[in-house]
C-alpha positions in Angstrom: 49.7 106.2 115.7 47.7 103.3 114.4 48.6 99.7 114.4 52.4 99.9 114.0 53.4 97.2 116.1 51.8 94.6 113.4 53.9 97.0 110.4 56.8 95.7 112.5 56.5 92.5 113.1 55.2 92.0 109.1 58.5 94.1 108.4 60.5 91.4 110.6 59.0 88.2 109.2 58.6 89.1 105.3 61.1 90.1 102.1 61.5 93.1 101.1 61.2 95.7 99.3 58.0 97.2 100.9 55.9 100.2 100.3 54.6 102.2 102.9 51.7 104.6 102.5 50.7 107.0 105.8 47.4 108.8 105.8 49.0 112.4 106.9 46.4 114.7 106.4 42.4 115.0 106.6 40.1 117.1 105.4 36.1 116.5 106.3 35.0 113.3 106.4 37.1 110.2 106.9 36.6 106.3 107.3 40.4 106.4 108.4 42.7 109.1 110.8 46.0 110.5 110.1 48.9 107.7 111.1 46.4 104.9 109.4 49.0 102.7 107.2 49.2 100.4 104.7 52.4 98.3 104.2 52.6 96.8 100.6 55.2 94.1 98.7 55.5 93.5 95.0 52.5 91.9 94.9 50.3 94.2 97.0 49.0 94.7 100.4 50.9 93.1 103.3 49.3 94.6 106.2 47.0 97.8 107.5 44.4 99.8 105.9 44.1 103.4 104.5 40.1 103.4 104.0 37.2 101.4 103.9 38.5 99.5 100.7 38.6 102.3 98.2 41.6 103.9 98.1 44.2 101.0 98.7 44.1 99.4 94.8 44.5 103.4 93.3 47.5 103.8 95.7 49.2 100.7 95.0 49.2 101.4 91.6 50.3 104.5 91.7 52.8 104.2 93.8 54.7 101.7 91.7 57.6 104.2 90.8 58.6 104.1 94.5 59.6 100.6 94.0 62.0 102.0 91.1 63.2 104.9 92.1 63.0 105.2 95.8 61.7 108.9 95.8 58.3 109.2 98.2 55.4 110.5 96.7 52.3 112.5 98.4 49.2 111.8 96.9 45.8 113.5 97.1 42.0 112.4 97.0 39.2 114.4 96.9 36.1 112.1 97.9 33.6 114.7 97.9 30.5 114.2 96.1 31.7 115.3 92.6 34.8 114.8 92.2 34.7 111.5 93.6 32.7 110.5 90.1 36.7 111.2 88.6 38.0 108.7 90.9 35.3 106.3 90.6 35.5 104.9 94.4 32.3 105.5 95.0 32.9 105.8 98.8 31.2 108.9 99.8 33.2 109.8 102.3 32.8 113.7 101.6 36.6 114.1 102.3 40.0 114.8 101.0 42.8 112.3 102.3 46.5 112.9 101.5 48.7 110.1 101.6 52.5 109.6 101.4 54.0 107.0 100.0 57.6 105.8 99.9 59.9 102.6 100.0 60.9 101.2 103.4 64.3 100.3 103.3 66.0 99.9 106.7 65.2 103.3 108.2 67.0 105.2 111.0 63.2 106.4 112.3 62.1 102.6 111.9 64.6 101.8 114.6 64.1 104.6 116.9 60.0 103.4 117.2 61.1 99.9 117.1 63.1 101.0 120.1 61.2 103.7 121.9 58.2 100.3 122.1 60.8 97.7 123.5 61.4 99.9 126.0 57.5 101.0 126.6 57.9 104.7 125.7 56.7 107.1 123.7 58.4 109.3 121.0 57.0 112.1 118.7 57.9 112.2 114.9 57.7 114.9 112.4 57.7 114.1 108.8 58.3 116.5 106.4 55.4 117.1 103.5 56.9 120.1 101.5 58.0 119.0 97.9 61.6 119.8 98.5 62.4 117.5 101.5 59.2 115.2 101.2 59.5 112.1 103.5 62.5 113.4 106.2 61.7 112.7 109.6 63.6 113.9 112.6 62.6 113.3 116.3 60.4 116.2 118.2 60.7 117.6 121.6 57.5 117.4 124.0 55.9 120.7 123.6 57.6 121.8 120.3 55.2 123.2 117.6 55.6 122.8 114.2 54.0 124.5 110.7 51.3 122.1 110.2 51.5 122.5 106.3 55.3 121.9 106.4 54.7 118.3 108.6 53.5 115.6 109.9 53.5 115.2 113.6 53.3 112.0 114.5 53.1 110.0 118.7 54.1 106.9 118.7 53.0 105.6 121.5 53.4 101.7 123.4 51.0 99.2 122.3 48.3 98.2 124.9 49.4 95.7 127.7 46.9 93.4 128.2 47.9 90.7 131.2 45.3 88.2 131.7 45.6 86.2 135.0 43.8 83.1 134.8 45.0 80.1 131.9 41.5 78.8 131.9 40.3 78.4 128.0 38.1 81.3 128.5 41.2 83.3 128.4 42.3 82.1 124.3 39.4 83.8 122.8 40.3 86.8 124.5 44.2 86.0 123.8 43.6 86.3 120.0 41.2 88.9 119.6 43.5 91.1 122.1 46.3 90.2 119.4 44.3 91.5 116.2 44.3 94.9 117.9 47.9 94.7 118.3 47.7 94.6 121.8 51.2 93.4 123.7 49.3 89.8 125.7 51.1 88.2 128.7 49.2 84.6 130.3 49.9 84.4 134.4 48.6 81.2 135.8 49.6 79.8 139.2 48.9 76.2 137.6 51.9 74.6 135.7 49.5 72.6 133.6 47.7 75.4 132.4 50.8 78.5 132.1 52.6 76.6 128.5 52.9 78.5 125.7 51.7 76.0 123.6 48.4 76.4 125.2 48.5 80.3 123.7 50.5 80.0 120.9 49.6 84.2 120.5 50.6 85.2 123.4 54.0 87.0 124.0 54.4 86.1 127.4 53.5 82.7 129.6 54.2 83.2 133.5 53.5 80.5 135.8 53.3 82.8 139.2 51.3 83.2 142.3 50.8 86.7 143.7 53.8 85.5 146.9 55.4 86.0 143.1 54.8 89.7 143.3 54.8 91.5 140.2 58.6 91.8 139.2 57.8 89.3 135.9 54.6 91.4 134.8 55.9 94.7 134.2 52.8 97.2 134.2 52.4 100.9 133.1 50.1 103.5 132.0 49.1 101.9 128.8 48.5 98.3 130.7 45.9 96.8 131.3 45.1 93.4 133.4 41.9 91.1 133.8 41.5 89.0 136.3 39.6 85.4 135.5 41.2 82.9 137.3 37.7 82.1 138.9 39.5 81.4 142.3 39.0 83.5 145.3 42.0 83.8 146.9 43.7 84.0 143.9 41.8 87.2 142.3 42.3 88.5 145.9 46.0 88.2 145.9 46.5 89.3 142.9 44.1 92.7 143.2 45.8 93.6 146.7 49.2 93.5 144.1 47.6 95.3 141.0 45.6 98.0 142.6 48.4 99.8 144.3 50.3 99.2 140.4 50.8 101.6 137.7 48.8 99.7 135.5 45.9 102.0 133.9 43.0 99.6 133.8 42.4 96.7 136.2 38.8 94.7 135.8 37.7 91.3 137.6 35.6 88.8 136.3 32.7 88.0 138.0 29.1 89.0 139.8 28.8 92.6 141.6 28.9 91.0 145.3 32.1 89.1 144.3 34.1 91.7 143.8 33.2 93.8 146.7 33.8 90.9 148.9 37.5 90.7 147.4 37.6 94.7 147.6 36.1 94.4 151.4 39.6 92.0 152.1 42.2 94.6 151.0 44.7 95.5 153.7 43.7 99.7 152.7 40.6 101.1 150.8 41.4 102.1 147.1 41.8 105.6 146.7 39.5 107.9 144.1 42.4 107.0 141.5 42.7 103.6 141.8 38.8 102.8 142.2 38.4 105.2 138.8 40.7 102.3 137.0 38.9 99.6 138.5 36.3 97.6 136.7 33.7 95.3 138.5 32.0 93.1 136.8 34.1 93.5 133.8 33.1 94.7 130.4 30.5 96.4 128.5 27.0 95.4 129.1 26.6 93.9 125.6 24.6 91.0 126.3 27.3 88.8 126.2 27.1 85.0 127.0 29.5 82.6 125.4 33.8 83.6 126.2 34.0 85.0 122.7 31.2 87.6 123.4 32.4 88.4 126.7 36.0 88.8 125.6 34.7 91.2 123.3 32.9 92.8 125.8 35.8 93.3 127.6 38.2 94.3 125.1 35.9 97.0 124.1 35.8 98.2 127.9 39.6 98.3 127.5 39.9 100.4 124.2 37.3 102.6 125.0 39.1 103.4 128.8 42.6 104.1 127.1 40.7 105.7 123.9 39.6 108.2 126.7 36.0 107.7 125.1 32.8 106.2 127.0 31.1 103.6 125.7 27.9 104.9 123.9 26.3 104.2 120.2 27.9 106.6 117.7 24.7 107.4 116.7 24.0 109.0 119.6 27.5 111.1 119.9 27.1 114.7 118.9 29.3 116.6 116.9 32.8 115.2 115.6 33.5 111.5 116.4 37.4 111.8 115.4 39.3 114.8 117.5 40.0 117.1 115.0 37.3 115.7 112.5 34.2 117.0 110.9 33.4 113.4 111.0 
């Protein structure tokens, strides 16, 4: 799955009718993965991506009839060297990409991911690609196998949680970057001053807590993370003694090396192996960050790459595919 919180929330706050065109198959080389989307209007793209930039135009046009007729169509590129000259993208992907394309009107399967990620779960969707029932989905079991040339197979999983505990206006650059990826972002401050929403206008949560709080108001799970940067002591200290023992899947703390293993030395038990292996002290990537944008980015990129399963290094330096499943 790739983005679809933002497909819904453009769903929710647009006019219809809509086009929606799903990358569902890959072969070779591809800027995109299957589950990549592209949501479209009348007057072209809305939201998401299918490519670098040379594919979206083609399938827009082409999938025009939708609009009329309301039947999905599956469409094919071959990007490979030659017959990319018929297409004239000139992306040199050295790929095929199929894509299906079809109107969004108020769909059963819409609701049931709508409603699987209000609830933070995950569900698995198969859509059918063979000519005679192109486009029907219908909900899969964990562990079922399907014929990969008949479907689709498709996890939809939660957004990203990212709960940052600190208000401080180091925390807005981080707020609206976090929202770009489509990341759920909650705001806990212990100062009323500083925990407004109109202070993080992105945000889809403002608490104004201290850790005597607990964490009943900050739901955590797997697929949540939280940074702490209020840049107070015994705050950060309350709040890791809370967190650590959490479900949450990634936990960092702002601040220098011998900071955090003072606030570490203070918990009332020692972390175990799992809860050290999601702990992050100092925070982020070493990317020679300075200023709150670059360290925010640091950060974030610390977070996707720990719930990407993926460690940080230069894709130059990665050998073999890049993609799972990808000759990429």
């Amino acid at each position: 799955m790739s983005g679809f919180r933002p497909i819904l929330e453009a769903l929710h706050s647009a006019k219809g009718p809509f086009l929606l065109a799903t990358l569902v198959r890959v072969e070779g080389s591809s800027y995109r993965q299957p589950g990549a989307r592209l949501l479209m209007d009348a007057n072209g793209p809305v939201h998401g991506s299918l490519s670098g930039g040379c594919l979206e135009a083609d399938v827009f046009a082409r999938g025009q009839e939708c609009f009329s007729n309301g039947k999905p169509i599956l469409l094919r590129y071959d990007l490979r060297a030659d017959l990319d000259l018929i297409w004239g993208t000139g992306s040199g992907c050295e790929g095929v990409a199929e894509i299906l394309v079809e109107r969004l009107d108020e769909a059963e399967w819409i609701l049931s991911v709508e409603a699987a990620q209000l609830r933070r779960g995950s569900i698995r969707i198969a859509t059918r690609l063979d000519e005679a029932r192109l486009g029907e989905r219908s909900l899969v079991d964990d562990g079922e196998q399907l014929e990969e040339a008949d479907f689709f197979v498709e996890e939809f999983k939660p957004p990203i949680a990212l709960w940052i505990f600190g208000a401080g206006d180091d925390a807005k650059p981080m707020t609206g970057m976090a929202k770009s990826l489509g990341f759920f972002v909650g705001i806990v401050d212990h100062r009323p001053a500083f925990a407004r929403p109109e202070r993080f206008p992105e945000a889809d949560a403002v608490r104004c807590l201290r850790p005597a709080s607990g964490l009943a108001e900050i739901p955590l799970d797997a697929r949540s993370a939280a940074i702490l940067l209020t840049h107070h002591f015994e705050m950060d200290s309350g709040w890791l003694k809370l967190l650590m023992p959490s479900r949450a899947g990634y936990v960092g703390l702002m601040g220098h090396r011998r900071r955090g293993q003072r606030i570490l030395s203070e918990l009332e038990t020692a972390p175990t192996s799992g809860q050290a292996a999601r702990f992050f002290s100092p925070v982020g990537l070493d990317l020679g960050s300075e200023s709150p944008e670059t360290i925010a980015l640091a950060i974030l990129a610390e977070i996707q790459a720990v719930f990407g399963g993926k460690p940080a290094v230069h894709l130059r330096d990665v050998k073999g595919a890049i993609h799972a499943g990808s000759s990429r």
